[in-house]
C-alpha positions, 0 to 999 in steps of 0.5 A, spaced: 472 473 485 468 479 489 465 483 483 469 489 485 476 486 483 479 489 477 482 484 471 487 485 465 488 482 458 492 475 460 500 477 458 505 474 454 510 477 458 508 476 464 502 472 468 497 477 468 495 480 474 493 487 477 498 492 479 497 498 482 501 503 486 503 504 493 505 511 495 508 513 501 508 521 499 516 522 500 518 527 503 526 529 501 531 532 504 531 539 502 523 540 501 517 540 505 510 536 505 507 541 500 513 539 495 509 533 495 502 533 495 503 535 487 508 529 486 503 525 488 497 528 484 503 527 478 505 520 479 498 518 480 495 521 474 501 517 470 499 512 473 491 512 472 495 513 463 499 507 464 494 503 467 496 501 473 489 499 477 489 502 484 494 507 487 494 507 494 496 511 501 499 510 507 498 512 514 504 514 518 505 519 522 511 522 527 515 521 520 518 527 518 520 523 510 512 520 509 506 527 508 500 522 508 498 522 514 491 525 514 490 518 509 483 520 508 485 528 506 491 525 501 485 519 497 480 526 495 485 530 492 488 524 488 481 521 486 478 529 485 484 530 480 484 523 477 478 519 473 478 513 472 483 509 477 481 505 483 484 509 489 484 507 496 488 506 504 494 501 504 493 502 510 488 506 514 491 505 522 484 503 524 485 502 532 488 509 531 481 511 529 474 510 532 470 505 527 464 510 525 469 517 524 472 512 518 466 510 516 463 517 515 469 518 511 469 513 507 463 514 506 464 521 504 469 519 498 465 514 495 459 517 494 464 524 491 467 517 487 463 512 486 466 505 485 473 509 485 474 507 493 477 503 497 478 502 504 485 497 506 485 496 514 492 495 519 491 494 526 499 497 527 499 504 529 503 507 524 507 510 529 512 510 535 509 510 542 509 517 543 506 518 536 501 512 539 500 516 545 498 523 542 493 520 537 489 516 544 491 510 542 493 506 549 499 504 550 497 498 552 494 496 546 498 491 540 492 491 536 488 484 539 482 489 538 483 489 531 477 485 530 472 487 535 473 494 531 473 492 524 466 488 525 464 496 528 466 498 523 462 493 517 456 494 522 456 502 519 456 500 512 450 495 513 444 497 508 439 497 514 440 499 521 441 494 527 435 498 531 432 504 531 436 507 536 443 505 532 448 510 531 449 511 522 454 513 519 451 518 513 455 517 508 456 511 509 450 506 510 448 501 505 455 504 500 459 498 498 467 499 500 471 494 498 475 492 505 481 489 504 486 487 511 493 489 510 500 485 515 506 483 515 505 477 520 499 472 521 494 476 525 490 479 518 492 473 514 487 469 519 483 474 520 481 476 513 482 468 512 476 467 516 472 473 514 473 472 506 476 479 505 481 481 500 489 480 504 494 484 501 501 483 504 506 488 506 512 483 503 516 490 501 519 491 508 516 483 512 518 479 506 520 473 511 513 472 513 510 473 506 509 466 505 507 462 511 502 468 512 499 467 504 498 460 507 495 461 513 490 466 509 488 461 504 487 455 509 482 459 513 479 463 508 471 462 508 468 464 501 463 471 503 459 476 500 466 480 498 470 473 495 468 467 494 475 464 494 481 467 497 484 474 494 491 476 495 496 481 493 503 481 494 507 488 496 513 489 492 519 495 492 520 496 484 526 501 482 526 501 475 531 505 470 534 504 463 540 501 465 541 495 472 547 500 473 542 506 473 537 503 477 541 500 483 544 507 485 537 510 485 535 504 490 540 507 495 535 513 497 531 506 500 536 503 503 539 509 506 531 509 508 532 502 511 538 505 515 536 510 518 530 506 521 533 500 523 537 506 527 532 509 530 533 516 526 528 516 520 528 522 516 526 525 510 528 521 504 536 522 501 538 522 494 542 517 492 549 516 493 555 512 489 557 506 494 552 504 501 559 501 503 561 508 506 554 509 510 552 501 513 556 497 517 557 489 514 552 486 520 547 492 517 547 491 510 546 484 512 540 486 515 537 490 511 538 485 505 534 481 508 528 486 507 529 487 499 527 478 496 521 481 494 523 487 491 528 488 485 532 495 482 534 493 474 532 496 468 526 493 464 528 485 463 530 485 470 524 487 473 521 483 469 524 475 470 523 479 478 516 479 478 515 472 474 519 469 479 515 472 484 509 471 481 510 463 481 512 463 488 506 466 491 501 465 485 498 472 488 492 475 485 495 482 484 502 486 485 503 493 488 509 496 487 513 502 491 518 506 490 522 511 494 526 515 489 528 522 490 528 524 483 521 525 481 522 524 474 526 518 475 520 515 479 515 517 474 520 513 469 521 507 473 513 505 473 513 507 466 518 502 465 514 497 470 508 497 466 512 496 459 515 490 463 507 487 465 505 489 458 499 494 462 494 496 457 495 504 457 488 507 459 485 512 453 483 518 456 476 522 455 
């Protein structure tokens, strides 16, 4: 395994991996994105005490309920305001960007926050088509470029410059950024496969496809400077609470999330409500229920036996858990209850 990969101390409770932190930046009914961003900082700064190991952000954009999306902006001020935990893109967009603007910001925050960065890549546009289409992005494209850009992109953190004439990416020339690919299909599975890159796969909203791609990821790996054996990291929704009853009413600010974008109307995030039935039609919560077999909302013995029995399916080498909760304090709660429920080893703080 790369060098740059985290380990634990094995655990009696759980299989012992790394679990980190997926942040969306929720923006809920009611408040705006500079509501969030002190949220954020919070959650990630609990986080880095609890032991979680990395916490990572996402691109989207036309979302009035996700305030991530300068992606690069969100990273430097969490990693500013925190030490010691790894923090990183789940993912940048990258055919919404050209290769060497990424470089040059990565770049940046690796050398303020050495050895703290991480750069996770998608090849969707993290966006509807209009948003596509203001970000310079054809609207002919489906991503078949992905490739092509990502080994643009490596080009420019190669330690020595292909001629003299080349275009370098300062910062970023020669620093070592731990690239990981992200999907939700087989396309990046292939491809980080083939390339012997870390795979992390986005079963919290694709979880049908998870194991056909976990499959085709390590039957095509190929070991690299980065691994010298496959790297998988499996996407999981965790709402977690002191009771089961607590936690599946504080789950329906993410179904109704669901619902609102299976509808065509995403939004900011709701608070919970008592009863789904009275907002979802039967063929839409089966749709949705669909969406949720890698995800768990329970109290700490529930979490746990859900991530046992993901772990022993996928056998995957790390987790990261999201959680769309609309009371801040619950969330900060729910990965309290998480990391009791992994045995994480609490980080001693200078």
């Amino acid at each position: 395994m790369s060098k740059d990969l985290n380990n634990n101390q094995e655990s009696s409770a759980v299989r012992n991996v790394p679990i980190s932190v997926l942040d969306l930046a929720p923006v809920n009914v009611g408040t705006t994105p500079a509501e969030s961003f002190p949220k954020t900082l919070e959650l990630a700064q609990h986080a880095e005490k609890l032991g979680f190991s990395r916490y990572w952000l996402a691109e989207h954009h036309n979302m009035t309920g996700i305030a991530s999306s300068a992606t690069s902006l969100v990273i430097g001020y969490v990693a500013a305001g925190t030490k010691k935990i790894r923090v990183g893109s789940g993912g940048i967009m990258l055919p919404n960007h050209a290769p060497l603007v990424i470089a040059e910001q990565f770049g940046t925050l690796e050398s303020m926050y050495p050895g703290r960065i991480d750069l996770g890549l998608g090849r969707a546009p993290g966006s509807d088509q209009l948003a596509a289409q203001a970000l310079r992005r054809g609207l002919g494209s489906n991503g078949q470029d992905f490739p092509q850009l990502l080994k643009e992109l490596q080009g420019y953190f190669n330690s020595t410059p292909q001629s003299a004439r080349s275009v370098r990416a300062v910062p970023g020339e020669g620093l070592n950024i731990p690239i990981w690919l992200l999907g939700s299909s087989g396309f990046s599975a292939q491809l980080a496969g083939t390339l012997g890159l870390p795979f992390a796969f986005a079963s919290h909203f694709a979880p049908e496809y998870l194991l056909p791609a976990l499959e085709l990821y390590r039957s095509h790996f190929q070991p690299s400077a980065a691994l010298d054996k496959p790297h998988v990291m499996v996407g999981i929704n965790v709402i977690a609470a002191e009771t089961g009853e607590e936690a599946r009413r504080l789950v329906t600010s993410l179904q109704q999330q669901f619902l609102n974008l299976i509808r065509g109307n995403p939004g900011k995030l709701n608070p919970p409500v008592d009863n789904m039935d009275d907002l979802w039609a039967p063929h839409e919560r089966a749709a949705l229920e669909s969406k949720f077999s890698y995800s768990v909302a329970g109290n700490k013995a529930e979490v746990q036996d859900k991530l046992q029995a993901i772990l022993k399916e996928t056998q995957a080498d790390e987790l990261i858990a999201t959680a769309q909760i609309f009371d801040h304090q619950a969330r900060l709660r729910s990965y309290e209850i998480l990391a009791e429920a992994a045995n994480l080893q609490p980080v001693k703080q200078d």
